[in-house]
C-alpha positions as CSV (number, residue, x, y, z in Angstrom):
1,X,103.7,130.6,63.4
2,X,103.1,127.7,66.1
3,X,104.6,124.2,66.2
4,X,101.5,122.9,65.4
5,X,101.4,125.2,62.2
6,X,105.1,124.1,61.0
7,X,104.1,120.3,61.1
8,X,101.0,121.4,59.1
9,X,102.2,123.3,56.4
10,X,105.7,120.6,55.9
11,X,102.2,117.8,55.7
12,X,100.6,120.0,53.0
13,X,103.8,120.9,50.8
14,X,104.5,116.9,50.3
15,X,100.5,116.0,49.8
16,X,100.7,118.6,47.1
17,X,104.5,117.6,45.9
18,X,103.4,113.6,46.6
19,X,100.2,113.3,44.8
20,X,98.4,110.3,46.4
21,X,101.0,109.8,49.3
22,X,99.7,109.6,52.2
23,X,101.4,111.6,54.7
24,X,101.6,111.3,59.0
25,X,102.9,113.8,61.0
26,X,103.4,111.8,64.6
27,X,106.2,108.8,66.0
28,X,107.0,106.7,63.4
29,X,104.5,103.6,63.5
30,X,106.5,100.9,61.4
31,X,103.9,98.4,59.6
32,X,100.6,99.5,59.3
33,X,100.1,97.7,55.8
34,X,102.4,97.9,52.6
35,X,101.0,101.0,51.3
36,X,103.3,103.3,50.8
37,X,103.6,106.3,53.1
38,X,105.2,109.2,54.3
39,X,105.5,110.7,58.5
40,X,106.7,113.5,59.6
41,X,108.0,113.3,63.4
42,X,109.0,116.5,65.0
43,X,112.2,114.9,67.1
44,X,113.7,118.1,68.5
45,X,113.2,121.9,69.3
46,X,115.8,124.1,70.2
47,X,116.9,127.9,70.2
48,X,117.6,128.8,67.1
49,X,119.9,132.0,66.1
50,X,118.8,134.6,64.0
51,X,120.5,138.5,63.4
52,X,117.5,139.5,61.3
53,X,114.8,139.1,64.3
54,X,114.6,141.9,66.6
55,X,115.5,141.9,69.6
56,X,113.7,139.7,72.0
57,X,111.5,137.4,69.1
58,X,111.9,133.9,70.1
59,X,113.4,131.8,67.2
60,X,113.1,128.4,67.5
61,X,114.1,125.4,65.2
62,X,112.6,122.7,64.6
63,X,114.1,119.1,63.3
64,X,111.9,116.6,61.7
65,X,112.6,113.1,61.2
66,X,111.0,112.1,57.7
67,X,110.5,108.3,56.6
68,X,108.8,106.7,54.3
69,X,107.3,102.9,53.8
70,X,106.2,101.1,51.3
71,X,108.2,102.5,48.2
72,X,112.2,102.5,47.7
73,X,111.9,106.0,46.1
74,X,109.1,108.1,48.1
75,X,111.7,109.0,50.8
76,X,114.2,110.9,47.7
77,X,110.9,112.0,46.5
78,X,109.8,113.4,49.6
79,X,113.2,114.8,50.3
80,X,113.2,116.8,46.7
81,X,110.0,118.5,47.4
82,X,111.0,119.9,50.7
83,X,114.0,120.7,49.1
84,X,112.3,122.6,46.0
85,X,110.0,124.5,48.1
């Protein structure tokens, strides 16, 4: 799976967990009207550490920085679905 890929499928579990959320994957652009929101910003990659890979498979983890705008629940909410999935 790519980088590109990841992003993709973390935007489609919260449209589907967020009905009618719009959700951003990209830097964090704080303002762009009061409706609420959720992005996705991939802020790191790294090595990641795996003994189930075999030998030479790159692992790699990713860390995404989630906010949300516009409601003082969507960020919980958007933090339960990733969690539940």
């Amino acid at each position: 799976m790519s980088i590109r890929a990841a992003g993709a499928t973390l935007k489609a579990v919260l449209e589907d967990g967020l009905k009618g959320v719009p959700v951003t994957v990209g830097p964090p652009e704080p303002g762009a009207g009061g409706a609420p929101r959720v992005n996705l910003f991939l802020y790191r990659v790294g090595q990641g550490q795996s003994r189930n890979l075999p030998r030479g498979a790159p692992l790699l983890e990713l860390r995404y920085l989630v906010t949300a705008l516009g409601d003082d629940g969507l960020l919980g909410d958007a933090i339960q679905v990733l969690h539940e999935r």
